[in-house]
C-alpha positions as CSV (number, residue, x, y, z in Angstrom):
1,X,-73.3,24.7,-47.4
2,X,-75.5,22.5,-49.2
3,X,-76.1,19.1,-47.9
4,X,-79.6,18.1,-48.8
5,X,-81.7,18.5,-51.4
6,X,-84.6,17.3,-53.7
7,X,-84.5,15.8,-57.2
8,X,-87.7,14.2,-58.3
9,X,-88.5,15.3,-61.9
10,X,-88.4,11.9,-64.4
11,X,-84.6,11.7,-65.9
12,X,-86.6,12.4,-69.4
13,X,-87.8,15.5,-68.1
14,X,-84.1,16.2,-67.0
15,X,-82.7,15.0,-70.4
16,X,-85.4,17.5,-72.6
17,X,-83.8,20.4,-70.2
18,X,-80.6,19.6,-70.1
19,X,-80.9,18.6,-74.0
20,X,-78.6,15.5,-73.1
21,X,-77.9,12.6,-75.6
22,X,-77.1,8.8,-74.7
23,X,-78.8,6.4,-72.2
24,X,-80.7,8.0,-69.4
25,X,-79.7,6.5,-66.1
26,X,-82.1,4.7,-64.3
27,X,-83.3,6.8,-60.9
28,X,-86.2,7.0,-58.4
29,X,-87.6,10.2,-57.6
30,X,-85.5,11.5,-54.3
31,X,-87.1,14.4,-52.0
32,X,-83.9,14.0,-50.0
33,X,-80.8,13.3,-51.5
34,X,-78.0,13.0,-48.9
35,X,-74.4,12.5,-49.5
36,X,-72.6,9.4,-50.4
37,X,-75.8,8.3,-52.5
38,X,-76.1,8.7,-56.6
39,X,-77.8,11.4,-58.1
40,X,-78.4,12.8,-61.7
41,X,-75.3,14.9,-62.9
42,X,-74.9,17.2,-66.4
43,X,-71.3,16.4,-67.8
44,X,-69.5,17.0,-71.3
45,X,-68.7,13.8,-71.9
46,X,-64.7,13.8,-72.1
47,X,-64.7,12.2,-75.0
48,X,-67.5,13.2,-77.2
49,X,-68.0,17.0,-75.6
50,X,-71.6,15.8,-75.8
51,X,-73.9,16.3,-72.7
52,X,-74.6,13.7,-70.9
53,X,-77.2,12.4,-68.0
54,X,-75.3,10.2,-65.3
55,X,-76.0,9.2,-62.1
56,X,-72.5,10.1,-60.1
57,X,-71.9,9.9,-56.1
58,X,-72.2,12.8,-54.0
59,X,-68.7,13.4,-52.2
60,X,-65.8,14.1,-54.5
61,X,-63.3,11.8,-54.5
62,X,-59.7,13.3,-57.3
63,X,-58.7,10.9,-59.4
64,X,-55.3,11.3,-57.8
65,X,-56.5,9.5,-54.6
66,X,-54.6,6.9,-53.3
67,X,-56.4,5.1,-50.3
68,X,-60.2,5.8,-50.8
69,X,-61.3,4.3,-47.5
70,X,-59.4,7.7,-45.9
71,X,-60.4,10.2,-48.6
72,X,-62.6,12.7,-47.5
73,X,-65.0,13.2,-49.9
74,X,-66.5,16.8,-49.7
75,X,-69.7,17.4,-51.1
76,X,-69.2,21.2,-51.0
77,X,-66.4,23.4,-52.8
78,X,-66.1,27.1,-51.5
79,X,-66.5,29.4,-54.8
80,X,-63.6,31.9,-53.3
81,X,-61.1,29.3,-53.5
82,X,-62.2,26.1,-56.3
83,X,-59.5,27.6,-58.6
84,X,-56.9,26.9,-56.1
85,X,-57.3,24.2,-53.8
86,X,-55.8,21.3,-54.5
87,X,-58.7,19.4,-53.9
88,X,-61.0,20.8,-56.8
89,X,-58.6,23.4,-58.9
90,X,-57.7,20.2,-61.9
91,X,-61.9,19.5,-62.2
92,X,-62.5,23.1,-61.8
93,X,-60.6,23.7,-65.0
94,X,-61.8,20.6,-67.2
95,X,-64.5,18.6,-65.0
96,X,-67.7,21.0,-64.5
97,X,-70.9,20.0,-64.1
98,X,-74.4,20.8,-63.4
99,X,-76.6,19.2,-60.9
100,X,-80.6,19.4,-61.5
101,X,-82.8,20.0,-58.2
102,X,-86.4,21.0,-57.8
103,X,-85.3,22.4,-54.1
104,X,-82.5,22.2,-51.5
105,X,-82.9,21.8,-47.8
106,X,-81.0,24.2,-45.0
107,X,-81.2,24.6,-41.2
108,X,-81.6,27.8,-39.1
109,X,-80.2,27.3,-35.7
110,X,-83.0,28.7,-33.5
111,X,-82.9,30.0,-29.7
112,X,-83.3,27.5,-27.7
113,X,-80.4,25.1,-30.1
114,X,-81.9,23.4,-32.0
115,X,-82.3,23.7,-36.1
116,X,-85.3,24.4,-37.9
117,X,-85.3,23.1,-41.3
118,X,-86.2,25.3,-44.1
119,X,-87.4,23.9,-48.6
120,X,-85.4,26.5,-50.8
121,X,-86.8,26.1,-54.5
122,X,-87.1,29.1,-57.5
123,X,-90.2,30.9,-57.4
124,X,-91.0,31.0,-61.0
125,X,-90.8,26.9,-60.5
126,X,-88.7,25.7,-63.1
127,X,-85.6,23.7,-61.7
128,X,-82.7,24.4,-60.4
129,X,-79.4,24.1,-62.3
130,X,-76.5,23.8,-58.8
131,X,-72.8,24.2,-60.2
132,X,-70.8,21.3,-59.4
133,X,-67.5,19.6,-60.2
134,X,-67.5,15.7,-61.3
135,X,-64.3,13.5,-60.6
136,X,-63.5,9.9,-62.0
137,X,-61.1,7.7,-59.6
138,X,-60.3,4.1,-60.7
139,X,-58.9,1.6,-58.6
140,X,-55.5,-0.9,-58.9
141,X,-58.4,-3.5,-60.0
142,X,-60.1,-1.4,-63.0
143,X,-63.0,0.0,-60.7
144,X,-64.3,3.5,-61.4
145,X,-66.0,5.9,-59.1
146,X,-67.5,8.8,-60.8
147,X,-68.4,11.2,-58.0
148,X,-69.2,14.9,-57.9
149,X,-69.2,18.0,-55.5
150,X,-72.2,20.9,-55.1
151,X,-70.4,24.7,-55.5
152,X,-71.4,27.0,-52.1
153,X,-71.5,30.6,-52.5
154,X,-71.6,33.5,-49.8
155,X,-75.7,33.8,-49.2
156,X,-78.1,36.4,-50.9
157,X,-80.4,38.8,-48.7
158,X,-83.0,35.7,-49.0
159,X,-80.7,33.0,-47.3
160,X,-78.6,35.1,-45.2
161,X,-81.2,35.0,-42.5
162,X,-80.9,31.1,-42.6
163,X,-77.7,30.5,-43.2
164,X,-74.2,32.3,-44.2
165,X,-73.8,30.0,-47.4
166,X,-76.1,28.5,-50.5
167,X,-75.3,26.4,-53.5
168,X,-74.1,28.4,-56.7
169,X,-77.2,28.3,-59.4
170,X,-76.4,28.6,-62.8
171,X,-79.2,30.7,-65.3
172,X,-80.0,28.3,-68.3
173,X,-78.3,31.2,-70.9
174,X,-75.0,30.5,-69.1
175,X,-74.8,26.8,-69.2
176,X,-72.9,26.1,-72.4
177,X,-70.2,28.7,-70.2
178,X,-70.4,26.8,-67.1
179,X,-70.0,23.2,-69.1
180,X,-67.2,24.5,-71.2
181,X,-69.2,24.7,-74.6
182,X,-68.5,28.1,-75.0
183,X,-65.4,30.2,-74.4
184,X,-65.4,32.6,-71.3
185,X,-64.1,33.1,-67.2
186,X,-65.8,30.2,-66.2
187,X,-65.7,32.0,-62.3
188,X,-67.3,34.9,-63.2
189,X,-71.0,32.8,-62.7
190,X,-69.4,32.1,-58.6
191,X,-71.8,34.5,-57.3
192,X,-75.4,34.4,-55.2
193,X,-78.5,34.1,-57.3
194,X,-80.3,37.4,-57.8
195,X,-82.4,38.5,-55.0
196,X,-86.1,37.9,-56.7
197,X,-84.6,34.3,-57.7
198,X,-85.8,32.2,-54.4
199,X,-88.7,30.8,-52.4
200,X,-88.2,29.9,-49.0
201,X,-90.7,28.1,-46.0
202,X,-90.3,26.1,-42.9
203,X,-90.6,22.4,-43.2
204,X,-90.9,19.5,-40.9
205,X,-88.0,17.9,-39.0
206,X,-88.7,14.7,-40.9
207,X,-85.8,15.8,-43.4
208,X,-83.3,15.8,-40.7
209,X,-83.1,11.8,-41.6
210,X,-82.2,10.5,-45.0
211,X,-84.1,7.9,-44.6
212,X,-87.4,9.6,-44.7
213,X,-88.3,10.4,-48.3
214,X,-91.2,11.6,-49.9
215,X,-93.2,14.4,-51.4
216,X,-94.5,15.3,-48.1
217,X,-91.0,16.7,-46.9
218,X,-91.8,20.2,-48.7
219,X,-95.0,20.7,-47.5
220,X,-94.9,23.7,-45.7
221,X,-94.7,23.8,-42.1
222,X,-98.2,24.0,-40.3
223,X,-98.2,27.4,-37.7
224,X,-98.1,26.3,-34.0
């Protein structure tokens, strides 16, 4: 899965990237974004087909929801099957996004039971492009929640030893693809990234808790 993860580059570094057009949303630098809060999203923009920089909530909620107090909100969609569920096949189809990180966060259960966190970025250091789904649900009284959800795939040689899943990452040349720019099997880019694609280290437990944010969380674990 992927349920933490850093996003601290300027939103008009993200916009030059991305090459998005409108209003750049207004967002601090996070080294640990955790569900349920707001994070930079890539969209089409329904309307214009132009891409777009928004913050959206992590924990996709279908526009089809009825009662959003008991929704359940994933913030992960298995590639094998987010053609077909009903919970993400409709945004699969027309709502795909991409969501910038400089790194992700995942936990290796050790011996003795507990978890040792582990700072997942690309080794040639350019950021990472997550696929993801975006959602818009709007209440009886007008409200709209735009939210989104973070595309796992089964893990490469480089994770595996961590963990059994890892976030989908998109290569810049097949972007326009993944948006829906260009025409093409949209699915075909649900695999693990290349082998040679990823840096991984130990960090501190200090991530385990949302509410501790700063650079510091990817400094690399000191040996004992």
């Amino acid at each position: 899965m992927c349920g933490r993860y850093a996003s601290f580059l300027p939103p008009e570094a993200i916009a030059r990237l991305f090459r998005t057009t409108g209003v750049l949303p207004n967002v601090a630098p996070s080294w640990n974004v955790a569900p349920s809060q707001q994070a930079m999203v890539v969209r089409r923009h329904p309307e214009t087909g132009e891409r777009h920089l928004d913050l959206l909530t992590w924990g996709l909620v279908p526009h089809w929801t009825k009662d959003l107090r008991a929704a359940r909100r994933p913030i992960n969609a298995r590639a094998e099957t987010v053609a077909t569920s009903p919970m993400f096949r409709d945004a699969f189809a027309r709502r795909r996004a991409l969501i910038p990180a400089q790194a992700f966060y995942e936990w290796q259960r050790t011996g003795n039971g507990s978890k040792q966190p582990y700072a997942i970025a690309r080794r040639d250091g350019e950021t990472l492009a997550f696929a993801g789904l975006w959602e818009g649900w709007r209440s009886p009284e007008g409200e709209v929640l735009r939210s989104f959800a973070i595309i796992v795939t089964a893990a490469n040689a480089t994770m595996a030893p961590i963990h059994d899943r890892m976030p989908v990452i998109v290569e810049p040349p097949d972007w326009p693809l993944w948006l829906g720019e260009t025409e093409g099997e949209a699915a075909s880019l649900l695999h693990p990234a290349a082998e040679d694609t990823l840096l991984v280290w130990p960090v501190s437990t200090r991530v385990n808790r949302p509410v501790n944010n700063a650079a510091g969380l990817l400094a690399p674990l000191a040996p004992t």
